[in-house]
C-alpha positions as CSV (number, residue, x, y, z in Angstrom):
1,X,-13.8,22.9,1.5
2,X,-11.4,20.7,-0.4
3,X,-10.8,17.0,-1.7
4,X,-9.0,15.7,1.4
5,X,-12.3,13.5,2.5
6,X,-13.1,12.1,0.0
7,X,-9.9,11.1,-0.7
8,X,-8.9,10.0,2.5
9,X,-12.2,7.3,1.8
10,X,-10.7,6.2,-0.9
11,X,-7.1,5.6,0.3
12,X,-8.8,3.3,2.9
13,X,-11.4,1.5,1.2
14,X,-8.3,0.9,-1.4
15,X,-6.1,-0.7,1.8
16,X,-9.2,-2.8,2.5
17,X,-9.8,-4.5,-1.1
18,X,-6.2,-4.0,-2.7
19,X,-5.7,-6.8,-5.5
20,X,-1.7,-7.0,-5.2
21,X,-0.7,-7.3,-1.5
22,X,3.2,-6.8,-1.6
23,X,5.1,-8.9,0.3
24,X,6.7,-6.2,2.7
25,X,3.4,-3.9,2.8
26,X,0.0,-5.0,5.0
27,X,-2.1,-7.7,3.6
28,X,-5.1,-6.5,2.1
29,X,-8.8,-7.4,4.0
30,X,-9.3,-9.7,0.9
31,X,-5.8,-11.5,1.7
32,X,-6.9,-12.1,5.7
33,X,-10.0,-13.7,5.1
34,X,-8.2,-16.0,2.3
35,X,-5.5,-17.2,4.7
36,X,-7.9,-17.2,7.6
37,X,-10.2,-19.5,5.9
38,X,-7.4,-21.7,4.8
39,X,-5.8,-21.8,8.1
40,X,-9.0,-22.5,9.8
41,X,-9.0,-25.8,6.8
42,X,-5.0,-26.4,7.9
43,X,-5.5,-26.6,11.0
44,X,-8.6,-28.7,11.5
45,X,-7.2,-30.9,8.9
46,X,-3.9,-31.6,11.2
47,X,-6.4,-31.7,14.3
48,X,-8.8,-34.6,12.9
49,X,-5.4,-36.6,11.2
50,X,-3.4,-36.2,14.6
51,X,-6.5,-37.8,16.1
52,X,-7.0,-40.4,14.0
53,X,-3.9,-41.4,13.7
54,X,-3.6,-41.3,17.7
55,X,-6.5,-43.6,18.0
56,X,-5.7,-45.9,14.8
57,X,-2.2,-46.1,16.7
58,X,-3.7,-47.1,20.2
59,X,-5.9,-49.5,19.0
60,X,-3.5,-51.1,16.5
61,X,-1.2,-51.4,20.0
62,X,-4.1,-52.9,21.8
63,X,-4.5,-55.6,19.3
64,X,-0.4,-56.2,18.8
65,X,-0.5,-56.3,23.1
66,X,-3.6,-59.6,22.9
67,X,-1.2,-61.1,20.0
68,X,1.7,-60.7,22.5
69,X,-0.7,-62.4,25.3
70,X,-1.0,-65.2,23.3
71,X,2.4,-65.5,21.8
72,X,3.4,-65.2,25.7
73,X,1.0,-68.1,26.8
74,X,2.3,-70.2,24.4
75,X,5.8,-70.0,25.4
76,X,4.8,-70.9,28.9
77,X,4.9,-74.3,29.0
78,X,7.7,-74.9,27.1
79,X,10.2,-73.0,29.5
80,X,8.9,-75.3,32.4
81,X,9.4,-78.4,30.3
82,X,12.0,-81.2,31.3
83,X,15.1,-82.4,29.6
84,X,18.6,-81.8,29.4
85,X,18.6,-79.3,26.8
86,X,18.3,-75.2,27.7
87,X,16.5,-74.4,24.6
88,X,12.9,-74.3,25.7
89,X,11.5,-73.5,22.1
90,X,13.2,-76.7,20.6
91,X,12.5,-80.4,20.5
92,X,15.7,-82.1,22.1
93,X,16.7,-83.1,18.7
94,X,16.9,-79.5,17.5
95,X,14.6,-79.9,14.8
96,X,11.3,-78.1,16.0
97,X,9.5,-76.8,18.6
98,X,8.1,-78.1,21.5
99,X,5.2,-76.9,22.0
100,X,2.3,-74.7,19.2
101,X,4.5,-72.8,16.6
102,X,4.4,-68.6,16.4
103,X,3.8,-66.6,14.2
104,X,6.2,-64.9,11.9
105,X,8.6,-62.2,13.6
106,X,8.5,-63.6,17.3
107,X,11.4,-63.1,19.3
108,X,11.6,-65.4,22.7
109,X,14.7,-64.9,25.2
110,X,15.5,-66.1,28.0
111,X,16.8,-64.2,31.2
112,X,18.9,-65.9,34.1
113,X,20.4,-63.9,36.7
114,X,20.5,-60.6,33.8
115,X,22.2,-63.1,31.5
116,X,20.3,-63.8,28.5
117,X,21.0,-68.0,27.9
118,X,18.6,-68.2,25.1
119,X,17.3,-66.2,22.3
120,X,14.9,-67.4,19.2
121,X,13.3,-65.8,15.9
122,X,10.9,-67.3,13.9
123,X,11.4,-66.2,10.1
124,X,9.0,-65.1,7.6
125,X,9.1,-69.1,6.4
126,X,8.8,-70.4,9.7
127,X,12.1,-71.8,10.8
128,X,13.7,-71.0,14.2
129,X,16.9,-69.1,14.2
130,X,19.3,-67.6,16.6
131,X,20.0,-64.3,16.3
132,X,23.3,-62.8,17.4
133,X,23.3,-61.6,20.3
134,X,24.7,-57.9,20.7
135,X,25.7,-56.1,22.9
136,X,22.9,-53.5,22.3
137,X,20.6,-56.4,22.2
138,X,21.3,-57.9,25.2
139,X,21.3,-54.6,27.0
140,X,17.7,-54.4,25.5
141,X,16.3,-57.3,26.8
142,X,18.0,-57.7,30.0
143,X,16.3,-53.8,30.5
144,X,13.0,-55.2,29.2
145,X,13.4,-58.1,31.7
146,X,11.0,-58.0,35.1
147,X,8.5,-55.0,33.4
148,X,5.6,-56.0,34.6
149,X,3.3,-54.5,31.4
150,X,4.2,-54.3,27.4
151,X,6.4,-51.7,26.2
152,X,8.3,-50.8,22.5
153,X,11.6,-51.3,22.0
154,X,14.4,-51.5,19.3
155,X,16.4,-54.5,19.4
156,X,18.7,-53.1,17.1
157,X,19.3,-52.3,13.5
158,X,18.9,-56.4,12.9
159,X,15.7,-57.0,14.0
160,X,13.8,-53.6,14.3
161,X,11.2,-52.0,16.4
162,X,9.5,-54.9,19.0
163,X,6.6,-54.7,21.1
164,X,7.7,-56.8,24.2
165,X,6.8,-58.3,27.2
166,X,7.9,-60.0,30.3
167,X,7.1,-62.7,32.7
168,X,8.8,-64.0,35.7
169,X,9.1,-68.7,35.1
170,X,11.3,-70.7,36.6
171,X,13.7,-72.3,34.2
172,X,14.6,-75.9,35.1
173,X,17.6,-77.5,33.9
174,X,19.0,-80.8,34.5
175,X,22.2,-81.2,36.7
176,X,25.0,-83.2,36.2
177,X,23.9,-85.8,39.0
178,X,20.7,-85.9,36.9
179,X,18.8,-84.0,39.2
180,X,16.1,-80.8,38.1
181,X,17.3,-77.3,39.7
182,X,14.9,-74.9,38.9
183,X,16.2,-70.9,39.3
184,X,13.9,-68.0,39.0
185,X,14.3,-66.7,35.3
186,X,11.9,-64.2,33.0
187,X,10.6,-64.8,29.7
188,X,10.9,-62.3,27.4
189,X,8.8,-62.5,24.5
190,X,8.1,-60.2,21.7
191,X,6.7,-59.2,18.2
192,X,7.8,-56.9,15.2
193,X,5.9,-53.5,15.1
194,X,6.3,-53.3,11.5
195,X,2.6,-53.6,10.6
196,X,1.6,-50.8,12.5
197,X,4.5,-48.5,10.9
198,X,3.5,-49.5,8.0
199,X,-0.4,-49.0,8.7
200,X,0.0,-45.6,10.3
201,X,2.5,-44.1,7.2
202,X,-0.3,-44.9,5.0
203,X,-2.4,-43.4,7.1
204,X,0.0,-40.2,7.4
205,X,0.6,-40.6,4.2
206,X,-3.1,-40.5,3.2
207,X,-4.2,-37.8,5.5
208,X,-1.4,-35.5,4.1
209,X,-2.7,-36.0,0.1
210,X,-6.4,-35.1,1.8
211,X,-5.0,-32.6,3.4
212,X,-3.6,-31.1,0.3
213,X,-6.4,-31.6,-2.2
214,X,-8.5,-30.1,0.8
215,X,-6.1,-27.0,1.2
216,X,-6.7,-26.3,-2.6
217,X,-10.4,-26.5,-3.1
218,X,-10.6,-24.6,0.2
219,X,-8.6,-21.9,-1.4
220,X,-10.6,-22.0,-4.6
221,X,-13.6,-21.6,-3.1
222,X,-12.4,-19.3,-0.6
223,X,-11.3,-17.2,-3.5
224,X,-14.8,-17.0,-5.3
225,X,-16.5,-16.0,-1.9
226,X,-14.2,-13.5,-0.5
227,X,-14.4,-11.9,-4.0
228,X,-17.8,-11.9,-4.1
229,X,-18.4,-10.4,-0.9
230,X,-15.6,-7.6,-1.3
231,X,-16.8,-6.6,-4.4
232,X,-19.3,-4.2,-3.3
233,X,-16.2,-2.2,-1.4
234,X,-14.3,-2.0,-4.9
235,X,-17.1,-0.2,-6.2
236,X,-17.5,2.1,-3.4
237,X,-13.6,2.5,-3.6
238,X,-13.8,3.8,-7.0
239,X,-16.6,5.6,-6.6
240,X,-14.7,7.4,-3.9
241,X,-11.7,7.7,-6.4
242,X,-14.2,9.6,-9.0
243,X,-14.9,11.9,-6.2
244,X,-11.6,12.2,-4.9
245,X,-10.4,13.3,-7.9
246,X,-12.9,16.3,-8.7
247,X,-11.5,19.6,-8.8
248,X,-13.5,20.2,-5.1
249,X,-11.0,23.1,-4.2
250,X,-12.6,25.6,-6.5
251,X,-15.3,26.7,-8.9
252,X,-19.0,25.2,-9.3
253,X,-18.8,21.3,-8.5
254,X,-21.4,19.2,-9.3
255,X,-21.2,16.3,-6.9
256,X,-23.2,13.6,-8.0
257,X,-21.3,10.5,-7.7
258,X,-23.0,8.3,-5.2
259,X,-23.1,4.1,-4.7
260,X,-25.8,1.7,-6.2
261,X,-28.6,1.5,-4.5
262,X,-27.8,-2.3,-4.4
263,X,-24.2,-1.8,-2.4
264,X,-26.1,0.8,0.0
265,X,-28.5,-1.9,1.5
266,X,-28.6,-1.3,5.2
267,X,-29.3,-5.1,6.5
268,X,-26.0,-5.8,5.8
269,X,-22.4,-4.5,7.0
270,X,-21.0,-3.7,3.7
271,X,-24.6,-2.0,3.0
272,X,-24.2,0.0,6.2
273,X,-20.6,1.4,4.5
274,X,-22.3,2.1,1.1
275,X,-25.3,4.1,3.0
276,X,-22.6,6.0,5.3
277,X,-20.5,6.8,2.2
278,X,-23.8,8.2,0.3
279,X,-24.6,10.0,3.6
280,X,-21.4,11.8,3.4
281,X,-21.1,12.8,0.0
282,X,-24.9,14.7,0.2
283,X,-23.4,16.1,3.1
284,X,-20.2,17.5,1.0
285,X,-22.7,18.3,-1.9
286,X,-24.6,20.1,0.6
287,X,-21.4,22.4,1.9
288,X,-19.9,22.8,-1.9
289,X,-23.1,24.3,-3.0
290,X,-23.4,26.6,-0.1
291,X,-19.6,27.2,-0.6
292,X,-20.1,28.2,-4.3
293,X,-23.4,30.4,-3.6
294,X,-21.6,32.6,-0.8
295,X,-18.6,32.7,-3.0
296,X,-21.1,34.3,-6.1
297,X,-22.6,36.8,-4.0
298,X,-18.6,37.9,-2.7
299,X,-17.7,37.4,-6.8
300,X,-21.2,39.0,-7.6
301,X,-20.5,41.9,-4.9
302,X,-17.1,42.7,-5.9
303,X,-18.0,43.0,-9.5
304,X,-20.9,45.5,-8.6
305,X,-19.0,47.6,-6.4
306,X,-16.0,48.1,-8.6
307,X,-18.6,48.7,-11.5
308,X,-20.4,51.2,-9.7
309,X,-17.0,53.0,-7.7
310,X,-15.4,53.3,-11.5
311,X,-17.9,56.6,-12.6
312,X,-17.1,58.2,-8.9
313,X,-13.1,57.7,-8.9
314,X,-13.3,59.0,-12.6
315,X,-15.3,62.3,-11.5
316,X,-12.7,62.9,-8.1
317,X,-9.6,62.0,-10.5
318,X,-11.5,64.7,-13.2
319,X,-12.1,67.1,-10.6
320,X,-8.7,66.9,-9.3
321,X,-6.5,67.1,-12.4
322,X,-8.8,70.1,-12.8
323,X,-8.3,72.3,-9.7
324,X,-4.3,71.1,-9.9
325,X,-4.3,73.1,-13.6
326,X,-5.8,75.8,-12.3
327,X,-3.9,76.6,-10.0
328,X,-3.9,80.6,-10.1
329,X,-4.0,82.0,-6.9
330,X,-4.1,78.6,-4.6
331,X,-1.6,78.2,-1.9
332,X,1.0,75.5,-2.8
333,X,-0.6,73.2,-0.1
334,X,-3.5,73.0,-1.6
335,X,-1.9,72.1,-5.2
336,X,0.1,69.5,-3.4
337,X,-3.5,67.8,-2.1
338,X,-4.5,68.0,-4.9
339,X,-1.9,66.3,-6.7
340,X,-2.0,63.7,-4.4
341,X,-5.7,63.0,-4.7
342,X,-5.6,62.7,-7.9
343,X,-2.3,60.2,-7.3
344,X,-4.6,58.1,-5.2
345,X,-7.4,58.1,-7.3
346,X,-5.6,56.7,-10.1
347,X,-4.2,54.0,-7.7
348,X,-8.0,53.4,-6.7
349,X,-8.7,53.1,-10.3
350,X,-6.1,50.6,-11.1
351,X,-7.6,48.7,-7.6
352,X,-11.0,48.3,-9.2
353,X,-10.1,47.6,-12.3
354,X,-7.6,44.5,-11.0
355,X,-11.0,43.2,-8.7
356,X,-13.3,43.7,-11.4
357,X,-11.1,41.9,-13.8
358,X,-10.9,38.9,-11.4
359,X,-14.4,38.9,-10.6
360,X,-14.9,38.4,-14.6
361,X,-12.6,36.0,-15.0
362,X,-13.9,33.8,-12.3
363,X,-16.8,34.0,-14.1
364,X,-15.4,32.8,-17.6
365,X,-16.0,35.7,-18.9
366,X,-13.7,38.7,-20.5
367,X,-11.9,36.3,-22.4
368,X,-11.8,37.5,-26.3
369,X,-9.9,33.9,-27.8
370,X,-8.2,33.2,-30.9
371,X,-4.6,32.5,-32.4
372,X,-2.0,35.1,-30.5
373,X,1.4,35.2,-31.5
374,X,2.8,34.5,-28.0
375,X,6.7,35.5,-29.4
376,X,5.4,39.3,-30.5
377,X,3.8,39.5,-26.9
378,X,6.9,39.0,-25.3
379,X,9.0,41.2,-27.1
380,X,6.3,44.1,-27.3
381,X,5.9,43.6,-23.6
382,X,9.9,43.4,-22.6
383,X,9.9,46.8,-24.5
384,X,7.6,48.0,-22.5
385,X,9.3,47.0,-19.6
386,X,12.4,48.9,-20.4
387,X,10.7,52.0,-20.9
388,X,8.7,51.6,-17.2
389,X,11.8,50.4,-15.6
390,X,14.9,51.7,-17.0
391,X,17.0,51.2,-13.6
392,X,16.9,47.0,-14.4
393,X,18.7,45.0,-17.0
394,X,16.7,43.2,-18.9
395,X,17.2,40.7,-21.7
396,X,15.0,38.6,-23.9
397,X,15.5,35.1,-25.9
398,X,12.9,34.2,-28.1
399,X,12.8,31.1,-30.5
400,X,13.3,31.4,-34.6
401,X,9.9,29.7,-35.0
402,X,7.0,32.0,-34.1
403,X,5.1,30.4,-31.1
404,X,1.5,30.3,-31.7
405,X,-1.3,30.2,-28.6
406,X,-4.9,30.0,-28.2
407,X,-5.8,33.3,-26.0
408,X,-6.6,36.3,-25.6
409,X,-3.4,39.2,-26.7
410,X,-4.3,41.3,-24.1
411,X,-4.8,38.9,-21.3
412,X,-1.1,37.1,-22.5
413,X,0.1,40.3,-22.8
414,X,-0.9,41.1,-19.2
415,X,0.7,38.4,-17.6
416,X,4.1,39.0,-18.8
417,X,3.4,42.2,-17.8
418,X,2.2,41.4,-13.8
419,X,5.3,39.3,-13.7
420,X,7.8,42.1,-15.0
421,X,6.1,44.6,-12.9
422,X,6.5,42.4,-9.9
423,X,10.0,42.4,-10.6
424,X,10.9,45.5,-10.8
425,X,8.7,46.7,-8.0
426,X,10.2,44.0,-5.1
427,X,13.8,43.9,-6.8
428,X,16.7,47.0,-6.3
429,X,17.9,48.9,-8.9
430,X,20.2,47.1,-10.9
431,X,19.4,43.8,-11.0
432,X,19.2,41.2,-13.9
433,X,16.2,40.0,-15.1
434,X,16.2,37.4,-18.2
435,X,12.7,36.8,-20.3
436,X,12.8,33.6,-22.0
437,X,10.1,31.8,-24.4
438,X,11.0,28.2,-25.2
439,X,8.8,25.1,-26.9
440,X,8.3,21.9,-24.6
441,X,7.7,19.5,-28.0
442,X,7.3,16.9,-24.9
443,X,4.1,18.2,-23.7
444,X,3.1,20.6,-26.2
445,X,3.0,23.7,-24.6
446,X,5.0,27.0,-24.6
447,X,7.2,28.4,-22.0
448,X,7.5,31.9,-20.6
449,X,10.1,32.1,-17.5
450,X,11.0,35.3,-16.2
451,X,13.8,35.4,-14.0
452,X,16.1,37.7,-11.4
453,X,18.9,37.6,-9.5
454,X,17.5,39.7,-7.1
455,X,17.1,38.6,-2.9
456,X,14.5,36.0,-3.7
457,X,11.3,35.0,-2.2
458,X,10.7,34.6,1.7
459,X,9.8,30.8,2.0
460,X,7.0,31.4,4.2
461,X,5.3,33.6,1.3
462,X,5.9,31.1,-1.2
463,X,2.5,28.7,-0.8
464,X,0.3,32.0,-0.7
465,X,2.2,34.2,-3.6
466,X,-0.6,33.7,-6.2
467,X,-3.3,34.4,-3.5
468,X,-5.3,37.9,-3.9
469,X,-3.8,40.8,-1.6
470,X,-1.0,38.7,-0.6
471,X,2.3,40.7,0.2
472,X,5.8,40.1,-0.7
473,X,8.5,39.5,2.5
474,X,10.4,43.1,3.4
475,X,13.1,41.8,3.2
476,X,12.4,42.4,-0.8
477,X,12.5,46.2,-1.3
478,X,9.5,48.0,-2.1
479,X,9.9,51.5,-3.9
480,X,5.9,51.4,-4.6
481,X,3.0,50.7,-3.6
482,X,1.6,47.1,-4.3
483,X,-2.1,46.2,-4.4
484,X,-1.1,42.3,-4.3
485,X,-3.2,41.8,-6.8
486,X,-0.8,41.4,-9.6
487,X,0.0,37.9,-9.2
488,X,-3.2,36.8,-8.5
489,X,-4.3,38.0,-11.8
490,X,-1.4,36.5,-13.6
491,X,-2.8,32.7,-11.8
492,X,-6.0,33.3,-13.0
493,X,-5.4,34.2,-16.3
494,X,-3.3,31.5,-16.8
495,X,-6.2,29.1,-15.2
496,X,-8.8,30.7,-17.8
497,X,-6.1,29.9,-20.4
498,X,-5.6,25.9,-19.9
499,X,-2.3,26.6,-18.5
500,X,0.1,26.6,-15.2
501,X,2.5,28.9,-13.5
502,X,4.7,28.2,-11.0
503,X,7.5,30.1,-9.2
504,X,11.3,28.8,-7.8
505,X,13.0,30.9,-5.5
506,X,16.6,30.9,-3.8
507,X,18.8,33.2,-2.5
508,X,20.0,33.9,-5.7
509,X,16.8,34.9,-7.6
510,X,13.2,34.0,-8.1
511,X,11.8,32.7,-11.3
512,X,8.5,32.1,-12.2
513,X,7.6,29.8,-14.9
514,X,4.5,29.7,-17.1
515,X,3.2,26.8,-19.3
516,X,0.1,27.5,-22.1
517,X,-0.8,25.0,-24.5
518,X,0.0,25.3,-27.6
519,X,-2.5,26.2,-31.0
520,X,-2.0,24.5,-33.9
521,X,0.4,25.9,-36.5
522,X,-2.2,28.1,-39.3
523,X,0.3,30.1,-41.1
524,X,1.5,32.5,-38.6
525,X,3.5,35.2,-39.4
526,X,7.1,34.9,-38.7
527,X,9.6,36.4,-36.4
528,X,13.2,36.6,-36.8
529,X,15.1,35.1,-34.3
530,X,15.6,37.7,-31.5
531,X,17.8,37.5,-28.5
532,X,18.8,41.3,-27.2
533,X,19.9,43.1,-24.4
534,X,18.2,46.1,-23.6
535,X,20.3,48.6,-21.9
């Protein structure tokens, strides 16, 4: 069993309720809802504006087309008046109109045979002008002519954006006999568009500052509710975060992180999470406890056993060393099995003393603590080393300062031990090894490295080198027999000392590395400075 559910929960409850989307990862459930809500705003906003200024527009039109009726019916009977004169809109002195004035803005032209013979504009002030005609102009309203309802048009950059109309009169003039010829002609009468523009960009105008006032108090209280809602999932996310970082891996765990009763309340979606969440962690509670019980009867077993086979391997190593003295009058076979029993007893021995060790120490207990002077360790242990295992070179550095650790001296002492035996029983004669104790001021701990230049370490070995029995590739030579237990040891007393080992390995060598914390300086005793190469 292990921490990878629980902290697989919370790595996605953490995706769902994030409170800094970046702008190149996924937005966060909180961010969706935000921008969905405001969108939803947006885009009725532009809906109900683009309708209302569609129908403000149409029905402005309308009213603009009855305006144009009337300014049309007016002009009627002044085209069909008599006189001499072709300007139907004028008195024949040229001074006013005819007929009723219109209203500010009209334009009036006349159309013979797609030849525009008379064009008018009445002013803001009410007089009658002619306004040049243009090319573009007269293009416009020659166009214009014969449509039979109104349409908008620009009459160029002079007069602006019309709303026109046509009708079809016949335009009598007088000839020079004196006579009336009448020839077909259309009336073309218009009026500016300007009040509508100007109506519907305030309208635009209006809808847009809504629009944005809107879009901000939609945010705002978008804001407050999504937060609300979510927050129940940022509680279960870092209640899965507590969980997810419990040592669940190893050792007794008590498990007893669970969500409020109040975020676990099934009527409701975010409940249902809370209550599956709860489910799950009494369900890893459940298999951690059972993990931890059938791991104390293996520990509780193993302890036991290598108690009780410690008094028999004693009596069959006694027994043994005994017959092998005396050996008057035995046949040299029988001395030889005996020699070798009593061999493999004492490797039995060392066996259940290694498992019974562990078994204590995965207990917390066999631990005798107090202030060890880690640099006397090293040395006295190096020494030993030499003596064991003359056939590999082995130097020692060791700092001026004494270093000073909380421990136990002969648990230190058997760590540097496991990891110069492991050395020199996977490594060929002859090679290097270099023993090193150094201060990390940084984190406060001291370092032990031991290093070789032997083959190295198979890669594939390398993630289960500190578990128990676990063997060392072939391909590093073996002169004796290995229990794989060393190593393991070396991890757990490390583990029951606060600290951390580790191990790099290359064609070149292997080192392993350990890290113990420090004790606080009390006066030990000091050390020269030592650094020597033991032939």
């Amino acid at each position: 069993m292990s921490d990878a559910l629980p902290a697989r929960v919370g790595s996605r409850l953490r995706g769902l309720v994030g409170r800094a989307p970046g702008l190149a990862g996924p937005l966060t459930l909180r961010n969706r809802l935000i921008l969905s809500i405001v969108a939803l705003v947006v885009l009725l906003t532009i809906v109900i504006g683009s309708v209302s200024v569609f129908v403000l527009q149409a029905s402005l039109m309308r009213q603009l087309d009855d305006e144009l009726e009337g300014a049309t019916g007016r002009s009627v009977p002044m085209v069909n008046a008599q006189g001499s004169t072709s300007r139907p809109y004028l008195t024949p002195d040229g001074d006013d109109l005819s007929g009723p004035r219109q209203s500010p803005g009209t334009f009036t032209a006349v159309v013979v045979n797609e030849t525009v013979v008379a064009a008018y504009q009445v002013e803001q002030s009410g007089r009658v002008v002619t306004p040049r005609l243009t090319d573009e102009l007269t293009s416009v309203v020659t166009t214009v002519a014969g449509s039979t309802a109104p349409e908008s048009v620009s009459l160029g950059s002079a007069l602006g954006s019309y709303r026109v109309e046509s009708l079809a009169v016949g335009y009598q003039t007088t000839t020079t006999s004196g006579s009336l010829a009448t020839t077909p002609a259309y009336l073309v009468v218009g009026l500016p568009t300007s009040s509508v523009d100007r109506t519907i960009t305030v309208m635009v105008v209006t809808i847009l500052a809504v629009t944005l006032i809107g879009l901000a108090v939609a945010i705002a209280i978008a804001y407050g509710v999504v937060r609300s809602a979510l927050r129940p999932l940022e509680r279960m996310s870092d209640t899965a975060l507590r969980v997810a970082e419990l040592p669940l891996d190893r050792g007794e765990v008590a498990l007893a992180e669970r969500v409020d009763e109040a975020d676990a309340d099934t009527r409701t979606e975010v409940g249902r999470v809370g209550a599956s969440l709860n489910r799950m962690l009494g369900h890893v509670a459940g298999a951690l406890e059972a993990r931890q019980q059938s791991e104390n009867k293996v520990r509780q077993f193993v302890a036991d056993a290598s108690h009780e086979l410690r008094t028999p391997l004693a009596s069959v190593r006694g027994y043994a060393e005994l017959t092998r003295r005396m050996n008057t009058g035995l046949p040299d076979d029988v001395v030889y099995a005996m020699g070798r029993i009593e061999s493999e007893s004492l490797r039995m021995t060392s066996l259940v003393e290694d498992l019974l060790l562990l078994a204590r120490l995965d207990e917390g207990r066999d631990l005798v603590t107090g202030d060890v002077d880690l640099t006397r360790v090293v040395l006295d242990t190096v020494n030993d080393a030499h003596v064991a295992g003359p056939t590999h070179d082995v130097d020692v550095y060791v700092p001026d300062e004494p270093v000073t650790v909380p421990g136990d001296a002969m648990r230190l002492h058997q760590i540097v031990a496991n990891l110069l035996t492991n050395v020199r029983t996977h490594t060929p004669d002859g090679t290097h090894v270099h023993v090193s104790l150094t201060v990390d001021d940084t984190s406060g701990e001291a370092v032990v490295s031991v290093a070789d230049d032997g083959p190295g370490i198979d890669p594939a070995v390398l993630p289960v080198l500190f578990e128990r029995f676990a063997r060392a590739d072939s391909s590093r030579s073996r002169k004796a027999g290995s229990t794989g237990l060393g190593l393991a040891i070396v991890q757990a007393v490390v583990h029951s000392h606060g600290g951390t080992v580790d191990v790099a390995s290359s064609d070149g060598g292997a080192t392993f590395t350990v890290r113990l914390p420090l004790a606080t300086p009390a006066g030990a005793p000091h050390h020269e400075a030592e650094e020597a190469r033991l032939a």
